[in-house]
N, C-alpha and C positions, 0 to 999 in steps of 0.2 A: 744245434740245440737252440737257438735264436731264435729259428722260425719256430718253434714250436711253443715259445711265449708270446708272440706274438696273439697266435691262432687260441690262446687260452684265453683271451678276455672275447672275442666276439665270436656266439655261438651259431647265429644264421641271419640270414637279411627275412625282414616278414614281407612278405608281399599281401596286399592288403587292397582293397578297392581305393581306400584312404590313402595309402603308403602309394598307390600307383599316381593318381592325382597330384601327390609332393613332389614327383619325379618334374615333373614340368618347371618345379621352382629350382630343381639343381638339390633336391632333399632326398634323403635316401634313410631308410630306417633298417633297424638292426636288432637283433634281440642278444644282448649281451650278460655277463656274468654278475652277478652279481655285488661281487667286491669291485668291481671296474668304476674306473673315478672319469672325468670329461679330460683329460692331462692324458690318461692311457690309450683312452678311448682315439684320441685325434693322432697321434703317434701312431698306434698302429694300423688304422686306415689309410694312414701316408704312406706307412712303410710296404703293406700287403698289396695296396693297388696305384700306388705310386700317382696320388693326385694330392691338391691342396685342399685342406677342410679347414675353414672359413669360423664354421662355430657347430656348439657339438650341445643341442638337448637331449636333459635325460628324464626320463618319467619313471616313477615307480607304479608295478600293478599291482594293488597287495592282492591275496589269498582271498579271496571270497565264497560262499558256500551258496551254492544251487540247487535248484528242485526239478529233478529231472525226471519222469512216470514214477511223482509220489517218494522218491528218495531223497533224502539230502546228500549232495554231492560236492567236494570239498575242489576247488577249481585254487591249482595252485600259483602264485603270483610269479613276477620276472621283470627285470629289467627290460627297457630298451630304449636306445638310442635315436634323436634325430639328425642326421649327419647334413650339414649344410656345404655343399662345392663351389668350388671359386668357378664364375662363370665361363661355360663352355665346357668344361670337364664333364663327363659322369661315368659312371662302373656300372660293366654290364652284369648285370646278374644272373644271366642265363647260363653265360659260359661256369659261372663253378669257380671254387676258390682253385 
């Protein structure tokens, strides 16, 4: 039952043109839950992929509304994380949780 709290605060890693560029610095980014604090956040990064995180940024994206052919469209907001690695480490993201 453990693991499965774990796995409830981090939702997916994003992969990103941005997010790929961070990789070089030992950063890894996440799109997490929303009640998730930087204390949870680094905890279960340690525990799931068994590395050291160093420091844990988090951004909020709030809800925004767009205009998509003449509609307005309600583009919903989300957390996410930037995960800093102690160097040499990193998590591959291909292989899957």
């Amino acid at each position: 039952m453990e693991k499965l709290y774990l796995y409830d605060k981090i939702i997916s890693p994003l992969v990103t043109e941005k997010s790929t560029n961070l990789s070089e610095q030992n950063k890894i980014i996440f799109k997490v839950n929303v009640n998730a604090n930087k204390k949870n956040i680094k905890t279960n990064i340690e525990k799931i992929f068994k590395v050291n995180v160093t420091k844990v940024n988090i951004i909020n994206k709030k809800t925004r509304i767009k205009i998509t052919r003449g509609k307005k469209v309600r583009v919903k907001g989300f957390k996410k994380a930037i995960i800093t690695l102690k160097k040499g480490q990193n998590i591959d993201l291909t292989t899957g949780i």
